[in-house]
N, C-alpha and C positions, 0 to 999 in steps of 0.2 A: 117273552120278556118278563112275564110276572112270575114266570118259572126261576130265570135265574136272578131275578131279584130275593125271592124267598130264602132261593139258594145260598145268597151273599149274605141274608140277614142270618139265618142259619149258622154257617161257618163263623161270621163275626161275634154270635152271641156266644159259642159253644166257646170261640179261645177266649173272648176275656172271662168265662166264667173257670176257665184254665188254667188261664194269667193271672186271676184272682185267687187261685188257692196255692196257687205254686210260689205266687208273691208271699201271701202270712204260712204257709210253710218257711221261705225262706228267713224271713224275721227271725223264728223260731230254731234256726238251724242248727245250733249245738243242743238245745236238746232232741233234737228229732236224730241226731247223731249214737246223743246217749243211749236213747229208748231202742234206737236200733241196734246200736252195739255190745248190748250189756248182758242181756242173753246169750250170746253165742260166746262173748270172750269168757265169762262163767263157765259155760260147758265146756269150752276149750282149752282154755285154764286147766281144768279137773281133769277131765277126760281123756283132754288129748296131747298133754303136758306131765302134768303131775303125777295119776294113775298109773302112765303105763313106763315113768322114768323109776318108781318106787315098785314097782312088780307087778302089781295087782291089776294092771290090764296090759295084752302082749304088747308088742313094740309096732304091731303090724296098728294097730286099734286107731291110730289115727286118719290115715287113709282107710279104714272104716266108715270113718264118721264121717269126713271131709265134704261126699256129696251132700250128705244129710245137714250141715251146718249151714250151704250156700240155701236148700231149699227150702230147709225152715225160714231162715232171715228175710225168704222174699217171702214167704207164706205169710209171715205173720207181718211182718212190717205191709204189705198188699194190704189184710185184712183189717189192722189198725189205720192205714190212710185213707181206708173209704170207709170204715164203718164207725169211728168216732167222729168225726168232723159233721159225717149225713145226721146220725144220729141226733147232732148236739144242734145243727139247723134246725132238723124240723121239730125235737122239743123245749130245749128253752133258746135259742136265738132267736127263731122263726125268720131265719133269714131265706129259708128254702122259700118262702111267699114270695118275695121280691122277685126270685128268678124265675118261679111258676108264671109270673107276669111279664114276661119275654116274651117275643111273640114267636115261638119256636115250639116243634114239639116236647110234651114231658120226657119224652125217651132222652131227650137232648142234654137236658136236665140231669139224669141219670148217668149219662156217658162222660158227661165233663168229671163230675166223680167219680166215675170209675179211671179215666185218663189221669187224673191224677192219682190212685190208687196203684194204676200201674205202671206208673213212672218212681213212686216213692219203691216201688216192688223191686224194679232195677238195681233202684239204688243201696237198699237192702244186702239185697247179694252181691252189689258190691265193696259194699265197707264188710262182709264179714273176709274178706277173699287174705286183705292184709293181716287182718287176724290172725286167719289159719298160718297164714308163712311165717310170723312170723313167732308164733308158740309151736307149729306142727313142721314145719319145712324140713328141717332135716330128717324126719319119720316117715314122710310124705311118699309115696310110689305112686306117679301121678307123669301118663303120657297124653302130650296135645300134639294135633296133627289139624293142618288146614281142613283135611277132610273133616276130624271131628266139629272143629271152630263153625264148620258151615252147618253138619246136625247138631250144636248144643244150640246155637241163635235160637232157633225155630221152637225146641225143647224150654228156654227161657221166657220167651213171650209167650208160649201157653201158662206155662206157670203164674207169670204176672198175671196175665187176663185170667184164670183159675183166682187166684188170691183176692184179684178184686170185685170177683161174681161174689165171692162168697162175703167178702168185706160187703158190698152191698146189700146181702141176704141178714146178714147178720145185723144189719145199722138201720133195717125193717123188723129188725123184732127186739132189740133190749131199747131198753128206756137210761136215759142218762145217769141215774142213779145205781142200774146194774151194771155200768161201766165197769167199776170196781171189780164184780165179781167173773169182768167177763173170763179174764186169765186162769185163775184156778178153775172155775166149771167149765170152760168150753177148751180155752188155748192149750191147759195141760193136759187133757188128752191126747187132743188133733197132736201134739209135740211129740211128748214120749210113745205114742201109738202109730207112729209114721214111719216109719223104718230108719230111721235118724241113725244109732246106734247097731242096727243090726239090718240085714238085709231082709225080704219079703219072701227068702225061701227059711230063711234059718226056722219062720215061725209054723214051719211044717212040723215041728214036732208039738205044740199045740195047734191043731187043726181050727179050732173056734176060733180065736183069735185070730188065726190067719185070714179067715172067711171075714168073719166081723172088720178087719181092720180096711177090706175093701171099699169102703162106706167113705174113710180118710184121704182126701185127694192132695195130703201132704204124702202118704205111701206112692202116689203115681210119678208125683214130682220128681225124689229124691231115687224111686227108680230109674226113672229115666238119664237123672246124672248120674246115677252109679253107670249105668249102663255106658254111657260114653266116657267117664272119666278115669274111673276104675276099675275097667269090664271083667279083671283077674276077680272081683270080688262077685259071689254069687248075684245074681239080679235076676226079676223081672224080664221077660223078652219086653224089644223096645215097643213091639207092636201093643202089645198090651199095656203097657203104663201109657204111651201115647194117644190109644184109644180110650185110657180112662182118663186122663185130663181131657179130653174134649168132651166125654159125656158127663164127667163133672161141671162145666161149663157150660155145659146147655142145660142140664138139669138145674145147676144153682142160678144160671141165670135168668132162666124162664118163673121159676117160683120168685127170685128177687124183683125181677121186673111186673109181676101182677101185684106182689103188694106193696113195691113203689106207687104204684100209677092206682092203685087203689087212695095209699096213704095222701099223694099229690091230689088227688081229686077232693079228699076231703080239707086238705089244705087251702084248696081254690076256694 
């Protein structure tokens, strides 16, 4: 009995602390639209529009890029919904105390924002989707089949849970004021060094960077939709981008989760 009472306090604390972020996300809805939108219609815009309508990138470049816009949008919008909001509790809100004082474990704590992280992840990749049709559509070379529909799911929520380990890892170590800086030092790397624009064999002609860019678990992502969306284009075998998002995932979330429950501890 005292088992599944724990259990029910559990689940009840864990959704309204679920229901409470997904509520003041929603308040905030058209900007959390913009923020998610504005980088990819930028690139899309330039890159996959303008560039290759005026010459200077081929005609094919769109369906290039195509996987790499859905994977970033939920990379970075994942990484943004759990790592400013945690950040911004535990140093000037301190609202992260209040929830510490639930009677539920700290992991618990940790999971509601990451669920929420990977639900803003979803949604990410979904508002850039109409983007792409409707600047890229008629450039687009782009085959779906129920078979694929049933391996991209799977390939999707590793992403999200990818985006929000790392949201996590990241929202334990900057401080509110390097919020600012997080885009240019951290996010334009992980972007333009992701296979976004180019696939993850082209950069066999530099070797280093190809090796180094293994470290980016935006590279696993966006191979893995290459691999199912527009497999004509060189990629990644699926086994390996698949097995690097899940060791990105246990790796970012095993080091996110010890200096969570360090940081909550000192919060307690």
């Amino acid at each position: 009995m005292k088992a599944n009472n724990s259990k029910n306090t559990t689940l009840i604390a864990f959704g309204t602390m679920v229901k409470r972020d997904l509520v003041i996300q929603l308040r905030d809805k058209w900007e959390f639209v913009f923020r998610v939108a504005m980088l990819p219609f930028i690139l899309i815009l330039t890159y996959g529009y303008t560039l290759p309508r005026i010459g200077l990138l081929p005609e094919t470049f769109p369906t290039q890029m195509f996987s790499g816009m859905i994977g970033m949008s939920m990379l970075i919008t994942g990484i943004h919904g759990t790592a400013v909001p945690f950040t911004m509790d535990f140093n000037n809100l301190r609202e992260i105390e209040d929830r510490l004082l639930a009677p539920v474990s700290v992991n618990i704590v940790a999971l509601a924002k990451m669920l929420v992280g990977i639900i803003e992840s979803f949604i990410g990749g979904l508002i850039v989707l109409p983007i792409s049709l409707i600047f890229m559509g008629s450039s687009l070379n782009i085959s779906i089949s129920a078979e694929k529909v049933l391996m991209l799911i799977p390939v999707l929520i590793l992403i999200s849970i990818a985006s929000a380990c790392l949201g996590l890892l990241v929202g334990t170590i900057i401080k509110p004021m390097q919020i600012a800086a997080m885009f240019p030092g951290f996010l334009m790397p992980v972007v333009f060094l992701g296979a976004i624009f180019f696939s993850w064999s082209d950069l066999a002609a530099v070797p280093i960077i190809q090796k180094l860019v293994l470290i980016n678990p935006l590279v696993y992502a966006n191979e893995a939709l290459r691999a199912i969306l527009t497999p004509e284009i060189g990629y990644m075998p699926v086994v390996f981008s698949v097995l690097g998002l899940v060791a990105s995932i246990v790796i970012m979330g095993y080091f996110a989760a010890r200096r969570f429950t360090r940081m909550a501890t000192g919060a307690n």
